[in-house]
C-alpha positions in Angstrom: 13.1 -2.8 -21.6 10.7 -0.3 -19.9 9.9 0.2 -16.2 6.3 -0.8 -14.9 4.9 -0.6 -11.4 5.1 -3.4 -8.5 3.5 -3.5 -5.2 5.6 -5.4 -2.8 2.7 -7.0 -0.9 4.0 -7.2 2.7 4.1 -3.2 2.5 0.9 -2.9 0.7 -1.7 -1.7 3.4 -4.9 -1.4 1.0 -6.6 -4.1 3.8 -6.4 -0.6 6.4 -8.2 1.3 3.2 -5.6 2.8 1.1 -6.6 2.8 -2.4 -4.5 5.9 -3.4 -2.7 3.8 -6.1 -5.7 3.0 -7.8 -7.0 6.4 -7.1 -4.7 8.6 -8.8 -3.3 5.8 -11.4 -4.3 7.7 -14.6 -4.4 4.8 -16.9 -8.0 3.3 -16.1 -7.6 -0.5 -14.6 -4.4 -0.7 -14.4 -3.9 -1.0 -10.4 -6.7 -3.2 -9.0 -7.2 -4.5 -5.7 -6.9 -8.2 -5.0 -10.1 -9.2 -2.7 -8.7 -12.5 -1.5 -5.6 -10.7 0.2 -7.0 -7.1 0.3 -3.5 -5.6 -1.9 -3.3 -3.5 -4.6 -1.7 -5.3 -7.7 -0.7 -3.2 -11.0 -1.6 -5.4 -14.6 1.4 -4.9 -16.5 -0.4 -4.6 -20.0 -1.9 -1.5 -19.1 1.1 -0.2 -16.9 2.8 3.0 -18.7 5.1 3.5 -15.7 4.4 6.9 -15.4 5.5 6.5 -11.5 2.2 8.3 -10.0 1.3 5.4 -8.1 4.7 5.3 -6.7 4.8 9.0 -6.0 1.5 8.9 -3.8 2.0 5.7 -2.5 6.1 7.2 -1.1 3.8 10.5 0.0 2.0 8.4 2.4 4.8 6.7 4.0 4.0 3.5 2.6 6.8 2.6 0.2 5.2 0.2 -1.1 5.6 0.4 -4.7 9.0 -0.7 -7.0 9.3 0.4 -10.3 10.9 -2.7 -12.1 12.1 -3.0 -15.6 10.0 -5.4 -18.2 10.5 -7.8 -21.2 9.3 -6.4 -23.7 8.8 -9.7 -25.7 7.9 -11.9 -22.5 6.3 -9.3 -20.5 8.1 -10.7 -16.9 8.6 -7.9 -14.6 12.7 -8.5 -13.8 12.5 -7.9 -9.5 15.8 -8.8 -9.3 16.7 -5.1 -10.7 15.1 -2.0 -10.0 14.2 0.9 -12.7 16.8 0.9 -15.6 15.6 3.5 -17.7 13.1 6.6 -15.7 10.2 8.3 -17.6 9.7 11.4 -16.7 6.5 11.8 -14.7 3.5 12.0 -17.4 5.7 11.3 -19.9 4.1 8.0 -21.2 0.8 10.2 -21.7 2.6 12.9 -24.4 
């Protein structure tokens, strides 16, 4: 298992205009906004849980973003625990 992003969408406040998940998320499409409810959503493919989108999105005072542990062979984020095993920031990148 491996942690990957969530964005819990009743603390997601990309409708106001923040877009600093997507903004600093290093890993190109991987956060994306959802038009038809204005929140930030993270594909989980392209989701190396490197945590920055959690960093700056915890910065803000939003807390919107859970890092949540993945099947590897079904690829369903597990909500009911939160982050088994932590990356070290960048570290998905070496």
């Amino acid at each position: 298992m491996y942690n990957v992003a969530y964005v819990e969408d009743e603390s997601c406040v990309a409708q106001k205009g923040c877009r600093l998940c997507i903004m600093y998320c290093p890993e190109a499409d991987c956060i994306k906004l959802d038009t038809t409810k204005m929140k930030a959503y993270v594909v989980v493919s392209r989701c190396k849980g490197c945590e920055l989108c959690k960093v700056v999105c915890d910065a803000a005072k939003h807390n919107a973003i859970i890092m949540a542990p993945v099947n590897g062979a079904t690829g369903e984020i597990d909500l009911s625990k939160r982050a088994a095993e932590v990356a070290g920031l960048g570290q998905a990148y070496q």
